[in-house]
Kinemage of the C-alpha trace (Angstrom):
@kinemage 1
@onewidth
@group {chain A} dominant
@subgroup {mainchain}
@vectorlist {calphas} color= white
{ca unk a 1} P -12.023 -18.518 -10.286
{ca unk a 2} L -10.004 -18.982 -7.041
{ca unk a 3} L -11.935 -18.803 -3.730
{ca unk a 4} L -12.385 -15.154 -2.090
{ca unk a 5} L -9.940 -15.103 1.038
{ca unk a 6} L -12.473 -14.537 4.336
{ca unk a 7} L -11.035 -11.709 6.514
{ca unk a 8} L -8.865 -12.141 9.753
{ca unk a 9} L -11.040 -12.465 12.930
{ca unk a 10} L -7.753 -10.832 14.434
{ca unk a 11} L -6.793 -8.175 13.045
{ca unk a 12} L -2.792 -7.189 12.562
{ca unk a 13} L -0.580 -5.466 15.651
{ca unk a 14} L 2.334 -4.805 16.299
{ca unk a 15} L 5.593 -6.191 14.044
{ca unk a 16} L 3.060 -8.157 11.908
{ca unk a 17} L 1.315 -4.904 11.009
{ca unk a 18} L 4.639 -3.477 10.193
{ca unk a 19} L 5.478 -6.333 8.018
{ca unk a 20} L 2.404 -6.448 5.969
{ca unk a 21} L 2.772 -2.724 5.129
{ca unk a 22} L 6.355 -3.317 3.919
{ca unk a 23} L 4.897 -6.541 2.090
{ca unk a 24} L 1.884 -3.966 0.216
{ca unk a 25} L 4.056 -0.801 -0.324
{ca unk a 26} L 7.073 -3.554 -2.072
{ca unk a 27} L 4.072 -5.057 -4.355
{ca unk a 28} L 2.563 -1.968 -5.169
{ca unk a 29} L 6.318 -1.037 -6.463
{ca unk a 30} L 6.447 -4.283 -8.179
{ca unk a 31} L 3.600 -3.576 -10.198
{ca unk a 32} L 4.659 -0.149 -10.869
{ca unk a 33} L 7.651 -1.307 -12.164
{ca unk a 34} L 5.566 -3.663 -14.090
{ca unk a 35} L 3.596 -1.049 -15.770
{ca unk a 36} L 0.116 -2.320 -14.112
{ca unk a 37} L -1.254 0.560 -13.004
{ca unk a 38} L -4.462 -1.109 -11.518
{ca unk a 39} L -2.699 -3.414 -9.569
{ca unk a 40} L -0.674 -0.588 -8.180
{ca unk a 41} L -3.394 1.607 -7.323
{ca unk a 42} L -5.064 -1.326 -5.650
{ca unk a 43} L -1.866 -1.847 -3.836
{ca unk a 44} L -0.997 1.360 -2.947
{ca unk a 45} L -4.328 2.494 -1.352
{ca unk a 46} L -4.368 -1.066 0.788
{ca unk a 47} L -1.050 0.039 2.260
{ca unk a 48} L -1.414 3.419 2.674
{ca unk a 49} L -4.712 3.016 4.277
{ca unk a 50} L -2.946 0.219 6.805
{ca unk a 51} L 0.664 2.435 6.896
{ca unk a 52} L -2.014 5.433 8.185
{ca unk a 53} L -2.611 2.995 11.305
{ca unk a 54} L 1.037 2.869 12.288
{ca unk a 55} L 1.843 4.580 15.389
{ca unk a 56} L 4.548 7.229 15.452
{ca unk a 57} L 7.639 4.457 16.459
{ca unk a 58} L 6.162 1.663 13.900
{ca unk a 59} L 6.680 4.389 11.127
{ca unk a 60} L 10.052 4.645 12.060
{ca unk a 61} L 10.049 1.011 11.373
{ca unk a 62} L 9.131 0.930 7.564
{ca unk a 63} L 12.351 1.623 5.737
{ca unk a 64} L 12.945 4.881 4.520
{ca unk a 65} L 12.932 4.098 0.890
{ca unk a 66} L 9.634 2.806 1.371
{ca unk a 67} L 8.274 5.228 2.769
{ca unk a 68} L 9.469 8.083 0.237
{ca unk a 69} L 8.420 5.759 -2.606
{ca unk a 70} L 4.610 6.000 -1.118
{ca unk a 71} L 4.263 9.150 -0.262
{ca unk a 72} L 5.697 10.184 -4.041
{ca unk a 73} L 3.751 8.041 -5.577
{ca unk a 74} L 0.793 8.944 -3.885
{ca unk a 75} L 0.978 12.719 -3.783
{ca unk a 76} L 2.678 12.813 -7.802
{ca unk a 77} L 0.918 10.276 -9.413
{ca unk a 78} L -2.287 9.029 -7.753
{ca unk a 79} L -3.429 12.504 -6.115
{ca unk a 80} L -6.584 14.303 -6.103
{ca unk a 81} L -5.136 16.540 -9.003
{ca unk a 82} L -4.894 13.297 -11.162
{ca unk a 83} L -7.751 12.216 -13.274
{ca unk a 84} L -9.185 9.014 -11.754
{ca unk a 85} L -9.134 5.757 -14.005
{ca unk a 86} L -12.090 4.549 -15.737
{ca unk a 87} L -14.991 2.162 -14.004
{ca unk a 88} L -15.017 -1.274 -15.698
């Protein structure tokens, strides 16, 4: 079982911040397209909750196909309305 990864003592700013949402909302798409739907929840939440951080201009940052693909995803597939997956 590989080692648990300790958290930053620094936490993200600026372009690094930007990067690492681009970096979650692309492997949350790569899972979807792998048909792994718990991976891509995982993913999707992580970046959301980090892309919810993002000022106004570092929005502006995350390309626009990103962007659309997480908020579609989120609202259509993963929302409220959706019945949540099973505890294991």
């Amino acid at each position: 079982m590989p080692a648990k990864k300790k958290k930053s003592l620094h936490p993200l700013v600026g372009n690094a911040l930007v990067k690492e949402v681009n970096r979650r909302i692309r492997l949350a798409r790569t899972q979807w397209d792998a048909h792994n739907n718990k991976a891509c929840r995982r993913e999707r939440t992580r970046a959301l909750e980090l892309y919810e951080t993002l000022t106004p201009e570092q929005k502006d940052k995350v390309p626009q196909s990103l962007r659309v693909w997480l908020r579609y995803r989120s609202e259509k597939y993963f929302g409220d309305h959706r019945t949540p997956p099973e505890k294991s």
